[in-house]
C-alpha positions in Angstrom: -88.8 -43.5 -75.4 -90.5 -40.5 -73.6 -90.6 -37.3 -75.7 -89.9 -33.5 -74.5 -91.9 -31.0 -75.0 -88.5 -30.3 -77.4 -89.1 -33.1 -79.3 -92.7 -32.8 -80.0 -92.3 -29.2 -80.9 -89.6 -30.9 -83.3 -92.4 -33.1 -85.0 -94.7 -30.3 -84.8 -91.9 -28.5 -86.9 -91.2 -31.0 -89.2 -95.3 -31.8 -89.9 -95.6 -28.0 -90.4 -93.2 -27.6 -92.7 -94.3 -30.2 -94.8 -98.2 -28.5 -94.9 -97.4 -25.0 -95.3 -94.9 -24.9 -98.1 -96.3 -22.0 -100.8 -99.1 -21.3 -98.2 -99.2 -17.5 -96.8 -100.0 -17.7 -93.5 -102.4 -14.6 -92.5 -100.9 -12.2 -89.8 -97.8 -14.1 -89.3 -94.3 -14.9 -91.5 -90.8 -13.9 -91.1 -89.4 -10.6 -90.1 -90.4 -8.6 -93.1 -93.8 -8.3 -91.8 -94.9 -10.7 -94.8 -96.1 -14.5 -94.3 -94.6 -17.8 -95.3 -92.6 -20.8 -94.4 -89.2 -20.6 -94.0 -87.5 -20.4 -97.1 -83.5 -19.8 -96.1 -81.6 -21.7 -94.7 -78.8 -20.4 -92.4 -75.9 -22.4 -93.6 -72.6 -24.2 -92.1 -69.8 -21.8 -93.0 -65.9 -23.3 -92.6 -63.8 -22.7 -89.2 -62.1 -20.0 -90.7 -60.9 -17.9 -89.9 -60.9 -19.6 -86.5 -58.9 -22.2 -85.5 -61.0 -25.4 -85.1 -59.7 -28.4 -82.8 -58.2 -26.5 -79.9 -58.6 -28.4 -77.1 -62.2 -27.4 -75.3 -61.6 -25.5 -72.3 -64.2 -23.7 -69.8 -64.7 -20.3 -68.9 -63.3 -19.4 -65.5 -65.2 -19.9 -62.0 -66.0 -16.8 -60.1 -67.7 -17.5 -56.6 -69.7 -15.2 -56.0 -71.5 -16.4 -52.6 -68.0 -15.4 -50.6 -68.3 -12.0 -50.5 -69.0 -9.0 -53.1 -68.1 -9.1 -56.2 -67.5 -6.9 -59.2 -67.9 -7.0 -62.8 -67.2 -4.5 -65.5 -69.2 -4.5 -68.4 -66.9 -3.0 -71.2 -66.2 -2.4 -75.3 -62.8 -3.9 -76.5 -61.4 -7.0 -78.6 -61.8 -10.8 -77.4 -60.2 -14.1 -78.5 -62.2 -16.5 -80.3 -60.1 -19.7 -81.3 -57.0 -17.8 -81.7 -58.7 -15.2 -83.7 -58.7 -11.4 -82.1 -62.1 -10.0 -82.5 -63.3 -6.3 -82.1 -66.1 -4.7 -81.3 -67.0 -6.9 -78.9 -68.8 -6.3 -75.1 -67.5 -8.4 -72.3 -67.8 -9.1 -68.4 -64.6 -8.9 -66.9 -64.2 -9.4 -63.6 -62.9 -6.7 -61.3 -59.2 -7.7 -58.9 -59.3 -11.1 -60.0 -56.0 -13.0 -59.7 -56.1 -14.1 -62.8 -57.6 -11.9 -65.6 -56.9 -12.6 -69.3 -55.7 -9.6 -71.4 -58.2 -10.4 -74.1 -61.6 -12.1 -72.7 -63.3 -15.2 -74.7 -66.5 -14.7 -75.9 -68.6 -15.7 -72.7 -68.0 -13.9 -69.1 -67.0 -16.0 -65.9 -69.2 -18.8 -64.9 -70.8 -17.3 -61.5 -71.1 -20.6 -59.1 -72.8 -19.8 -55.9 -74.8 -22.5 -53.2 -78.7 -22.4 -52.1 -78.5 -19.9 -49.0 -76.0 -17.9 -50.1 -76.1 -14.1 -51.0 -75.6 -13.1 -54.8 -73.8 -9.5 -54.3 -72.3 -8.5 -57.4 -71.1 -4.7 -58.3 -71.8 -4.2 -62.4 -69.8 -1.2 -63.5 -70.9 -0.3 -66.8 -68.2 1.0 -69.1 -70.2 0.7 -72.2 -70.3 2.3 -75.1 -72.6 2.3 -78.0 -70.6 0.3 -81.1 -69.7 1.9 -84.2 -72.8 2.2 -87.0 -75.7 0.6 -84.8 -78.6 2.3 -85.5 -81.9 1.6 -84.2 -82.7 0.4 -80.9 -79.4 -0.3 -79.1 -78.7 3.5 -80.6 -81.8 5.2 -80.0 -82.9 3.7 -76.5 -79.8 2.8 -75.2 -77.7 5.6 -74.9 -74.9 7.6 -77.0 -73.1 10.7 -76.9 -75.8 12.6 -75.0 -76.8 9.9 -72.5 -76.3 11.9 -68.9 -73.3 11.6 -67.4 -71.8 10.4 -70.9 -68.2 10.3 -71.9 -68.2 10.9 -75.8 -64.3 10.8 -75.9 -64.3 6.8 -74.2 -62.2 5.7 -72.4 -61.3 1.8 -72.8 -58.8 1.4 -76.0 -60.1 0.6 -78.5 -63.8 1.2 -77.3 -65.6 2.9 -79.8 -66.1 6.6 -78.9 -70.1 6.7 -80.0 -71.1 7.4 -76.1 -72.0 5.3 -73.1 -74.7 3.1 -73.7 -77.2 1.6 -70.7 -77.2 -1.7 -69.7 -78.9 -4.3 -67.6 -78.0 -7.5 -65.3 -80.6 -10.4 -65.5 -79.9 -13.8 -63.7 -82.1 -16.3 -66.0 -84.2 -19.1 -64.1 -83.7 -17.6 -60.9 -86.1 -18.0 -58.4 -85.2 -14.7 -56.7 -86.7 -10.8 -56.0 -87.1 -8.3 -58.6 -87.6 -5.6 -56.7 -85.2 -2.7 -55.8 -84.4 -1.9 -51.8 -82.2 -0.1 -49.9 -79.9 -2.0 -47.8 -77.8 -0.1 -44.8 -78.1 3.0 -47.1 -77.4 1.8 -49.8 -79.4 1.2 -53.0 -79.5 -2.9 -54.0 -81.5 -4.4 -57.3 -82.9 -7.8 -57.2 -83.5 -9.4 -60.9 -84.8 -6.4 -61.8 -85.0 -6.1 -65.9 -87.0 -3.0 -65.4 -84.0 -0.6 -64.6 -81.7 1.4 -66.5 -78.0 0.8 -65.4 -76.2 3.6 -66.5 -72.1 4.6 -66.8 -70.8 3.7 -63.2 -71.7 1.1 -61.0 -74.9 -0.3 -60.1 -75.9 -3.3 -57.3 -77.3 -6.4 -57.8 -77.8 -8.0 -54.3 -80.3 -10.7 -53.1 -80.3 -14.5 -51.3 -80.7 -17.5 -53.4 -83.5 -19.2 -51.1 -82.4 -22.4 -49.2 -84.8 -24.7 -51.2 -83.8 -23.2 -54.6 -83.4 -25.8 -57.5 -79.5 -26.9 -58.2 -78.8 -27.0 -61.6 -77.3 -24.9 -64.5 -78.5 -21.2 -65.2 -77.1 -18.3 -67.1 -76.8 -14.6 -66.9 -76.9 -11.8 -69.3 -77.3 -8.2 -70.5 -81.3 -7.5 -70.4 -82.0 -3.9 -71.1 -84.7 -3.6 -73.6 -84.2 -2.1 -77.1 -80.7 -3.4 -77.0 -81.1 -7.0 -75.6 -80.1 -8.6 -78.9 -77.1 -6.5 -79.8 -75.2 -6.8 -76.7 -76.1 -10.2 -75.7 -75.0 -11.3 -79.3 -71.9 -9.4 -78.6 -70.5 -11.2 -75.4 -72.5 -9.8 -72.2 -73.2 -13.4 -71.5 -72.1 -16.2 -68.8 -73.3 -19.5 -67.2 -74.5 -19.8 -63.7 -74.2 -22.6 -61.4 -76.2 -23.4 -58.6 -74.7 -26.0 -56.3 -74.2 -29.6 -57.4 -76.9 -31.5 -59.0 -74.9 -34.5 -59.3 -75.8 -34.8 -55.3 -79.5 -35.4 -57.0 -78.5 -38.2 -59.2 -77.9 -41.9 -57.8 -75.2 -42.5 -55.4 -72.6 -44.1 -57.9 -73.7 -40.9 -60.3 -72.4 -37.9 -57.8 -68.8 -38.1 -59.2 -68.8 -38.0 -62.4 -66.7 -35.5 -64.1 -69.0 -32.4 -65.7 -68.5 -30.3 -68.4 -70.1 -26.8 -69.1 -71.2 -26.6 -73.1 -72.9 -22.5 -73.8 -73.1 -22.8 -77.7 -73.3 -19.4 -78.8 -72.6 -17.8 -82.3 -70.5 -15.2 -83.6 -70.0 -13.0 -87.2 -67.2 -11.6 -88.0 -65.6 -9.6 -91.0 -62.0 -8.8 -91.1 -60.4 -5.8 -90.3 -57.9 -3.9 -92.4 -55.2 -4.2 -89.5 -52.1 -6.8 -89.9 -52.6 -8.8 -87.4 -55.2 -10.9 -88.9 -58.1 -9.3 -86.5 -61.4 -9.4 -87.1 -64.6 -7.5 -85.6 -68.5 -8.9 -85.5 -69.7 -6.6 -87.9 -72.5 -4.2 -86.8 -75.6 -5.3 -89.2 -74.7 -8.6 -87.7 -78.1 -10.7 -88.1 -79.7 -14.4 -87.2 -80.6 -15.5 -91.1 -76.6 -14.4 -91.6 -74.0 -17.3 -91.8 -72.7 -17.4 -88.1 -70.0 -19.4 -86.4 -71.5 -21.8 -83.8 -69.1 -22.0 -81.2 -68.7 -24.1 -77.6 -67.8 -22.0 -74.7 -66.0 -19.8 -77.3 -64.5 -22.4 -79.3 -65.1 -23.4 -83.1 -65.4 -27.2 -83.1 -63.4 -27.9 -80.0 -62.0 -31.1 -79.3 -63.5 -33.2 -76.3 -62.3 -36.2 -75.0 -64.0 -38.9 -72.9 -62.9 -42.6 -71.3 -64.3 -46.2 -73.1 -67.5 -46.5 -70.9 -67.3 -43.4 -69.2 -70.1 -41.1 -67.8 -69.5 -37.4 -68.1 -72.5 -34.7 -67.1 -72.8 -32.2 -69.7 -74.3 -29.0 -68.6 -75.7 -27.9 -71.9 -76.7 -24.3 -72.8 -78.1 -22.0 -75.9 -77.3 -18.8 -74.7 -77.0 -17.3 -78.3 -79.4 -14.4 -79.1 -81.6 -16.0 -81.5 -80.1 -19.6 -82.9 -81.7 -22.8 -82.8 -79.9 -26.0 -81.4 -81.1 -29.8 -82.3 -77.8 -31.1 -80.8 -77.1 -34.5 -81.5 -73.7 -36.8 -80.9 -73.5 -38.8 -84.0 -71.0 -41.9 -84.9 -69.5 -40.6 -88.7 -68.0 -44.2 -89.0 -72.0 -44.9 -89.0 -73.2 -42.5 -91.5 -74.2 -40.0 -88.1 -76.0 -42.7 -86.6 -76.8 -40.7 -83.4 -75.5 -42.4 -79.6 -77.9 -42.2 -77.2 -77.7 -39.9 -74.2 -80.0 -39.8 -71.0 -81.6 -36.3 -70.3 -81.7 -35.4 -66.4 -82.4 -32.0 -66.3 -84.1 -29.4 -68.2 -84.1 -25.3 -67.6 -82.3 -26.1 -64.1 -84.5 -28.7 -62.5 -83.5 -32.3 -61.9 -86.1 -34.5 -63.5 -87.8 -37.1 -61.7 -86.5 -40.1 -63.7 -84.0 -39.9 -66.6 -85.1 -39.6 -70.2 -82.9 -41.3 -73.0 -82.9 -39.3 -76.4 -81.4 -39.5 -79.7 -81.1 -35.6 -79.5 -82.8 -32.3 -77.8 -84.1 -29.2 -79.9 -82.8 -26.2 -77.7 -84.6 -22.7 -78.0 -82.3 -19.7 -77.3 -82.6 -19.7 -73.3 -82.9 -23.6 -72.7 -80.9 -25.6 -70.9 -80.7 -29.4 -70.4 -78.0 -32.0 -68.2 -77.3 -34.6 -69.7 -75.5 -38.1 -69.0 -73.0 -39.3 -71.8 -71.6 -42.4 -72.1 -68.1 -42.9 -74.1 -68.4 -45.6 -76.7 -65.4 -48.6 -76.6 -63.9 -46.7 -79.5 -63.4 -44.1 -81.7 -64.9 -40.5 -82.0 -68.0 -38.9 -82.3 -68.9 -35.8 -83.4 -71.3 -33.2 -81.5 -73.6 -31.9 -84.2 -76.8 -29.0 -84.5 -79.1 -30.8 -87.0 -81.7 -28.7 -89.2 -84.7 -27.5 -87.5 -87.5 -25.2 -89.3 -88.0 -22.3 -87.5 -90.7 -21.0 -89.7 -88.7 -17.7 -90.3 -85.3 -19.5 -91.7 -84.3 -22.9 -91.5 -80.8 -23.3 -89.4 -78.6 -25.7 -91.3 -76.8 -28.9 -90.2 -73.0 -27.8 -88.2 -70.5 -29.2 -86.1 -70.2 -28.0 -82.5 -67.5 -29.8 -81.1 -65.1 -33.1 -81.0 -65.1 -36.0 -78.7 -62.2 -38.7 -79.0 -62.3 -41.8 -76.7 -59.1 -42.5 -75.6 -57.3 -43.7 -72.5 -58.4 -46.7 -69.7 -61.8 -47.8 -69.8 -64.1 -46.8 -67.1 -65.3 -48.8 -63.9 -69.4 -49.6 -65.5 -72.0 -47.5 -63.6 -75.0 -49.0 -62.8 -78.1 -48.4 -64.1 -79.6 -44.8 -63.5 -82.6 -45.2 -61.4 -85.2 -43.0 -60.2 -83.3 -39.1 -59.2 -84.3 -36.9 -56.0 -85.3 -33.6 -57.6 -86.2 -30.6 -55.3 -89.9 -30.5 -56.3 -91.2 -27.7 -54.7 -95.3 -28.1 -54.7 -97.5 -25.0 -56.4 -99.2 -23.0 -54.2 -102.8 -24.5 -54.1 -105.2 -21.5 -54.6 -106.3 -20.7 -58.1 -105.7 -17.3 -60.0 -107.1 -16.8 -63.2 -107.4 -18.3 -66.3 -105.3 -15.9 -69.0 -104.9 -15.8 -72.5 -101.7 -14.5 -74.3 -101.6 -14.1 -77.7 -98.1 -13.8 -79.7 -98.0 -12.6 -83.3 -95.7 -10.6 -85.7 -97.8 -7.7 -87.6 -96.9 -6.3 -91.0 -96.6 -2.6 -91.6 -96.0 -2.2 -95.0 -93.4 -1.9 -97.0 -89.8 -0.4 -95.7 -91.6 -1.0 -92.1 -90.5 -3.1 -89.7 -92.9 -5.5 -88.1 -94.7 -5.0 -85.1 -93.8 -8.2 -82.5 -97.1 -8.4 -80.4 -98.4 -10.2 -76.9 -102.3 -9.6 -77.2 -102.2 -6.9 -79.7 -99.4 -5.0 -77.4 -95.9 -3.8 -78.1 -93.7 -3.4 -74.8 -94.0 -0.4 -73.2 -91.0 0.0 -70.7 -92.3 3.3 -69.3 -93.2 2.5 -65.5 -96.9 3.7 -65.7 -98.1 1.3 -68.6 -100.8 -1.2 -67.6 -99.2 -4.9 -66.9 -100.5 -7.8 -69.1 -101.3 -9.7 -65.9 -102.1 -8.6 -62.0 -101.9 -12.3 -60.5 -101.7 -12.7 -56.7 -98.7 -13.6 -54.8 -99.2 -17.6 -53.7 -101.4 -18.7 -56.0 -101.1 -20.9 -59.6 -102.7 -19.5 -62.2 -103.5 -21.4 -65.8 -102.2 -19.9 -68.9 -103.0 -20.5 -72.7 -100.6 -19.5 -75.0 -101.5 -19.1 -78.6 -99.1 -18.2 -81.2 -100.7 -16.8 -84.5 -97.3 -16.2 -86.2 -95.5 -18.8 -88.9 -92.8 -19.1 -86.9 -91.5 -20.7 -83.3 -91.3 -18.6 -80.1 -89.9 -19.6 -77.4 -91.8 -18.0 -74.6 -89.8 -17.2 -71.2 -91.1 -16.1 -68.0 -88.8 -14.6 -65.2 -88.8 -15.6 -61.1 -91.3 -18.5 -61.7 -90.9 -22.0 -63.5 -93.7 -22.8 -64.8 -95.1 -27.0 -65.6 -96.3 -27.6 -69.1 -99.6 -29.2 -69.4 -100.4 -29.6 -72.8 -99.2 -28.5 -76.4 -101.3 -28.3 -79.5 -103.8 -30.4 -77.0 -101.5 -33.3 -76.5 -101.3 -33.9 -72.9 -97.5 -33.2 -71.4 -96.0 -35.3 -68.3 -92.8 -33.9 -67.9 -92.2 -34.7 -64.1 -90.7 -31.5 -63.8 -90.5 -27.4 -64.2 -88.9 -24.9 -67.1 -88.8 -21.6 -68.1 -88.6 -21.7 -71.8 -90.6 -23.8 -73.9 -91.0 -23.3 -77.7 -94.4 -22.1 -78.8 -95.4 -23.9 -82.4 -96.2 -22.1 -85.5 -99.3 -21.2 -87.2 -100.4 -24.2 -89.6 -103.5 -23.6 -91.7 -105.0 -20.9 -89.8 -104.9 -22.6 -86.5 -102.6 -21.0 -83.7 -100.1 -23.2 -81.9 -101.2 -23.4 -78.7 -99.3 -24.1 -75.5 -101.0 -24.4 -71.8 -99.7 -24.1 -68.8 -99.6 -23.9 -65.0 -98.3 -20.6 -63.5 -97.3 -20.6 -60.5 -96.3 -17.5 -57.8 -94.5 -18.1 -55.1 -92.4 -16.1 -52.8 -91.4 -13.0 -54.4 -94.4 -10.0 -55.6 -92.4 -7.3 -57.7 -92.7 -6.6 -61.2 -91.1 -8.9 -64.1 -91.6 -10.0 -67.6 -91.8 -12.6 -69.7 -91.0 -12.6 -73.5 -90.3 -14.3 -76.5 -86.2 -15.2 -76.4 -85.4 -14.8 -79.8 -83.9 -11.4 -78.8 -84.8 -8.9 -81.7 -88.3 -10.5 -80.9 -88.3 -9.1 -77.5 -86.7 -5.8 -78.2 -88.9 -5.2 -81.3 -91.9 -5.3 -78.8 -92.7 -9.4 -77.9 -92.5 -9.0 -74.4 -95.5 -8.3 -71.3 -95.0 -7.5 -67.5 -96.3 -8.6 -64.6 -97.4 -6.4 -61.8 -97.4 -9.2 -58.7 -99.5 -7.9 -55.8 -98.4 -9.3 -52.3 -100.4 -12.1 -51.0 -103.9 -11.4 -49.5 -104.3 -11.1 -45.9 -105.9 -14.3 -43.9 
């Protein structure tokens, strides 16, 4: 069996764990600013008070290569497996036919083709939730931000003041810069602006040759990046059809969309049984792992059927080591075949017991339902270095029905494998650590000694050239994981911790290891940029990470004349 970058990074994790227990690691540990291994464990909590078993259901489709599109981005209550929830921020879409009183926790999946123009209208109704403090209340707005409306104006919507947002489209291959377009002001995937209250827009082309696969979208304004991610600004994208990328007998199998995301709730003193995610809501906090808003839904798959799962971690900061395991086998795990990672097909299927997903990653995979009986979709423990997150159940699935016409084997796929531009950049180093600051301090979350400045006349980390591949090393000096993202660009692994990586293929997350006896984890890859100069980022996507200063720009210069 071939193994992942995700699954060395799980050994990595496991051998780590084992040699650092009662070690202090020097300029690294968890969030206090101290060192350490993880020592808590973020543990399986019951469904309640969420209904488990409801039958799994998808967020709704909103095209959004017909025509433009709006979205409002707004405060109010949600349903979450029967449960009203407050305090909550959602994308709603704007004039839809169908629009539910009460949002899930996860905004329409956007599905739009290669070729086609993204042109969606975000108007932002937020408004700062009740006792955050902090970033998301300090650099994101409140009763003074300009043009504010301290007295709200959305129900129950807390009345603390507008609060800025942001629109970021993750794994896209598109511009981040802003134009103006027949007089009117358009953004590209442009995490560098402010949105304010009103409407703001987000226009650009998806490029013919772009990858097909499964993306996602969510809230990206720095300082409050975690918050309002955790509480709902958050939906899958879709880019044409993969399956047309898998073997013939492949292209019609039936998909499914899995985002696993977490909420926390606390109950509120209201009748009705509602609930509200609490605002010191936190990662090392028992959390509800939920399936496209669902606690433990309930799946159901054909004897020797193949379904493509479209699996996604878009929570703020869990871990996921998914796994479908037999419990008539004491969780002896089934086998699935991995086909894509970070939305790009692979070049030949890879058949796992299980994948470790970092908040941001995405993989396809090809499931197979047994002759009988039900398995169960699982999260297994993984060391983070910070906190361990415990063993859960994620969903469901029951084999029922006719069995299925056998497929034949997989085969080799057709992946859109764009080559890297052949001149050579430079060679760069980035360094990620967390720094101590005392006592009743919060840590300092560094790349190369650097907090993120978001003011537009800081110097960039990196200056590469437009159409050229650059090689980066990645060092992490920290006890804990990081899974480094990059925006516009995939990037190709080449090697981690020194052992060489053959992927076949392109990501844009990939876990950076821990610390282990004074030697960094180290991760080295090929950079390449094509297509699009501008200014983007790239960060560490554990959330708080990034808005507590773990994240660097890149200033792209345009290509150099001939």
């Amino acid at each position: 069996m071939s193994m992942s970058p995700r699954l060395i990074a799980a050994v990595v994790a496991v051998l780590a764990a084992g040699v650092l227990i009662g070690v202090l690691i020097a300029g690294g540990g968890d969030d206090d600013g101290g060192g350490g291994t993880a020592e808590k464990t973020v543990p399986a909590i019951g469904p309640g008070p969420f209904s488990p078993q409801l039958d799994f259901i998808e967020p709704p489709e909103l095209a959004v290569g017909d025509g433009p599109v709006e979205l409002e981005a707004r405060n109010g209550r949600i349903l979450v497996s029967d449960v009203k929830v407050s305090e909550a921020q959602s994308y709603v879409p704007v004039g839809a036919s169908e629009v539910a009183e009460e949002p899930g926790l996860l905004g329409p999946t956007l599905t739009i083709d290669p070729g086609e123009t993204l042109d969606i209208t975000l108007d932002n109704q937020l408004t700062v939730p009740p006792g955050i403090t902090g970033h998301s209340a300090e650099t994101c707005g409140g009763a003074d931000h300009p043009g504010g409306d301290p007295a709200g104006e959305h129900g129950d919507a807390p009345t603390t003041g507008p609060q800025f947002t942001n629109l970021h489209f993750h794994g896209l291959h598109v511009t981040p810069t802003t134009r103006r377009e027949e007089g009117v002001r358009v953004f590209g995937d442009n995490v560098l602006l402010d949105a304010p209250k009103g409407t703001s827009r987000f226009r650009f082309k998806i490029p013919p040759d772009h990858e097909l696969g499964t993306f996602w979208y969510h809230a990206h304004r720095h300082g409050c990046t975690d918050d309002q991610v955790f509480r709902g600004l958050a939906g899958m994208l879709i880019i044409g059809d993969s399956r047309t990328e898998l073997p013939e007998p492949y292209r019609e199998v039936s998909e499914r969309v899995l985002a696993l995301k977490d909420i926390q709730v606390e109950p509120q003193p209201e009748p009705d049984g509602s609930h509200a995610i609490p605002a010191d809501h936190d990662w090392a906090n028992p959390t509800h792992r939920t399936v496209n808003g669902r606690v433990n839904p309930k799946m159901s798959i054909r004897p020797g059927e193949t379904q493509l799962w479209r699996v996604a971690n878009v929570s703020s900061a869990l871990w996921y080591q998914v796994a479908l395991v037999n419990p008539a086998a004491d969780d002896n795990p089934d086998q699935f075949t991995v086909v894509a990672q970070d939305g790009n097909t692979l070049e030949r299927g890879r058949t796992e017991d299980g994948v470790l997903l970092a908040p941001g990653e995405r993989v396809d995979v090809l499931v197979k339902g047994p002759e009988s009986g039900t398995r169960v979709l699982k999260t297994l423990p993984f060391d983070q270095g910070r906190l361990v997150f415990g063993e859960d159940t994620l969903a469901t699935l029951e084999v029922k029905d006719e069995a299925a016409p056998a497929l034949p084997e997989l085969g080799p796929l057709s992946p859109r494998l764009r080559p890297f531009p052949k001149p050579r950049g430079e060679d760069r180093r980035f360094v990620f650590d967390i720094k101590g600051q005392g006592p009743n301090k919060p840590p300092l979350f560094t790349i190369n000694g650097r907090v993120f400045d978001p003011s537009p006349d800081s110097p960039p980390l990196a200056e590469p050239e437009l159409r050229t591949t650059e090689t980066w090393t990645l060092l992490n000096r920290s006890g804990e994981y990081h899974p480094f993202h990059i925006h516009q660009d995939d990037f190709r692994v080449v090697s981690i911790n020194d052992k060489p990586v053959d992927e076949g293929s392109k990501m844009d997350v990939i876990p950076l290891p821990p610390l282990v006896n004074g030697k960094p984890g180290k991760v080295v890859i090929e950079m390449p940029f094509q297509d699009f100069d501008g200014k983007f980022v790239f960060h560490c996507h554990i959330l708080d990470h990034e808005d507590g200063g773990m994240m660097g720009r890149v200033d792209l210069a345009p290509a150099a004349p001939n």
